[in-house]
N, C-alpha and C positions, 0 to 999 in steps of 0.2 A: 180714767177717761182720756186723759192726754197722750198717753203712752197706747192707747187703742187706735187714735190718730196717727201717732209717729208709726206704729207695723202699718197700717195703712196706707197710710202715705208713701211707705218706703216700698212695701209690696208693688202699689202701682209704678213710682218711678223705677223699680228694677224691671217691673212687664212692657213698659215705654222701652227699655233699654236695649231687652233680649229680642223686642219685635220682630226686628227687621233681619238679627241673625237667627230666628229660630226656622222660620219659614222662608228659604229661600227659593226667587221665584222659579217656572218653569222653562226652560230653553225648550223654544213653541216656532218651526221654520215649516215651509212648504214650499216648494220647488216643483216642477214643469220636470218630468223623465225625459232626458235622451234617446232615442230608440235605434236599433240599429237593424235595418232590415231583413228578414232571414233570406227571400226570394221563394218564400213558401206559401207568399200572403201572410203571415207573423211578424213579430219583432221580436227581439233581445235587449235587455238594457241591464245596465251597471251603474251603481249609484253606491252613496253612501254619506258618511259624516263625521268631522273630528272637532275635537273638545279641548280647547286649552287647558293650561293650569288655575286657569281664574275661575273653571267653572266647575272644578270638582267637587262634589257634594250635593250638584243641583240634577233635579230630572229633567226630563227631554221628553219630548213629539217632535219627531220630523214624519212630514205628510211627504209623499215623492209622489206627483197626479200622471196619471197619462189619458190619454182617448183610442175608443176603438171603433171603428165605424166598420159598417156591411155586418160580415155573415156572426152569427153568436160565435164563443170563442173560450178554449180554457187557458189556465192561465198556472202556472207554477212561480213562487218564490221562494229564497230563503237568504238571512243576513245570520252575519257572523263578524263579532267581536275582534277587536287584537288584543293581543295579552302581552304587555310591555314590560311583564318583571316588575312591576312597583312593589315597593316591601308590604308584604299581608294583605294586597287587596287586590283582585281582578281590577285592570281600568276603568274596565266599561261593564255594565249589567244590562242586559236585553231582557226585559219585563215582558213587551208582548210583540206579537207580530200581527198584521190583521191585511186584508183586503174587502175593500167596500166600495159601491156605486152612489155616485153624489150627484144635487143636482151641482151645473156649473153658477149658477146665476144665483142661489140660493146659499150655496155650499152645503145643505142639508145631506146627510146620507139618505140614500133613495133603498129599501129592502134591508136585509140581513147583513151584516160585516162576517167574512169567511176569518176564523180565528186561526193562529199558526198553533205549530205544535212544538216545544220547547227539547231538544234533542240536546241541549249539554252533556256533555258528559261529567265523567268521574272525576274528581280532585282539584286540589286547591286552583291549579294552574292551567283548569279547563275552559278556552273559550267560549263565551256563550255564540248558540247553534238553535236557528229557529228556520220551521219553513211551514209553506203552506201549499195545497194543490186548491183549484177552484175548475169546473167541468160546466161547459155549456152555458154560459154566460152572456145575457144581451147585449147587443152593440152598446155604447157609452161613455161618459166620462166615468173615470174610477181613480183611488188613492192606492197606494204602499204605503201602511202608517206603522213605523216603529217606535216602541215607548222605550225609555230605560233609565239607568242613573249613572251621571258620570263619578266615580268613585276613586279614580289614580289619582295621586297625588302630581303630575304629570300630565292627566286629561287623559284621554281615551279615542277609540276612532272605532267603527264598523265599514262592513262593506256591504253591498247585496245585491241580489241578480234577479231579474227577473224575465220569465219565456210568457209569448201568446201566441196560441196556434188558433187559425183559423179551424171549426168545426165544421167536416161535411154537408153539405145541403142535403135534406131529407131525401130527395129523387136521387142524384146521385148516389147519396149511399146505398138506398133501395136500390139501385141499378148495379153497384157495385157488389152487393149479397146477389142479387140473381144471377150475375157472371160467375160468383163463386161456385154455388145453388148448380146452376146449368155444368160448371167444367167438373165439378165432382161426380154427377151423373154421367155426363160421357165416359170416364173412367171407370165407372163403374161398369158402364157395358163393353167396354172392350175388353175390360178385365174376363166380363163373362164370357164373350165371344173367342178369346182365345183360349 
């Protein structure tokens, strides 16, 4: 009976012990996007994030928000890792990539998260490579949210881009297929006429 106490006992003060190094916690930031104006009515922006040595072995969420006001609008991203040479281990791992609409006041996501698509390549010493397209999207607040782990003994860094283009208003488009519409019918008849 005594000896059922003593593994007992010892079992818990080893799981006291191990706590705090088994589960180490998430490196969780969110940052306001820079933007850089195209002069097209869109933006461009450039962002990213690096990892000490103190924080290797631990995962990450960095949220990058921006705002889009007026007409609906698409949007393309993609981030990519750097690869420092650490002995046996990429530095950095990019888990996921995603874009979503939030409220601002709430922080809730508002609708669906557009998921990336994981384009790593081949072998040990391949950067991880993720992007994402998003088509005709409401005006709004929205996130760039990248997951990963920092894994170099060294720390790790990403970087990432992201484009928004303003989407045609529906008349003008329509107005821009019937100029189309209309000049390939003229052509057509002088084709025939000469």
């Amino acid at each position: 009976m005594k000896s059922t106490f003593l593994v007992l006992g010892a079992l818990l003060a080893g799981a006291a012990c191990a706590g705090p190094h088994a589960a180490a916690q998430t490196i969780e930031r969110s940052v306001p996007i820079s933007t850089i104006d195209d002069g097209a009515g869109g933006f461009n922006a450039y962002f990213g994030d690096g990892f000490a040595a103190a924080q290797s072995g631990r995962s990450f969420i960095d949220v990058f928000t921006f705002d889009v006001a007026g007409l609906p609008f698409d949007a393309a991203a993609s981030v990519t890792s750097s690869y420092l040479n650490s002995p046996s281990d990429k530095d950095l791992r990019i888990t996921a990539l995603s874009l979503y609409r939030y409220d601002p006041a709430t922080l809730d996501i508002v609708g669906p998260a557009i998921a990336g698509i994981d384009q790593t390549g081949f072998g040990a010493d391949a950067p991880d490579s993720w992007s994402l397209a998003a088509y005709c999207l409401p005006a709004g607040a929205y996130a760039v949210r990248v997951d990963g782990v920092v894994r170099g003994a060294g720390g790790g860094s990403f970087g990432a881009d992201l484009t928004v283009s303003p989407v045609p208003e529906a008349p003008g488009f329509a107005l821009l297929l019937t100029g189309l519409a209309l000049g390939a019918l003229v052509r057509r008849r002088m084709a025939a006429a000469a």
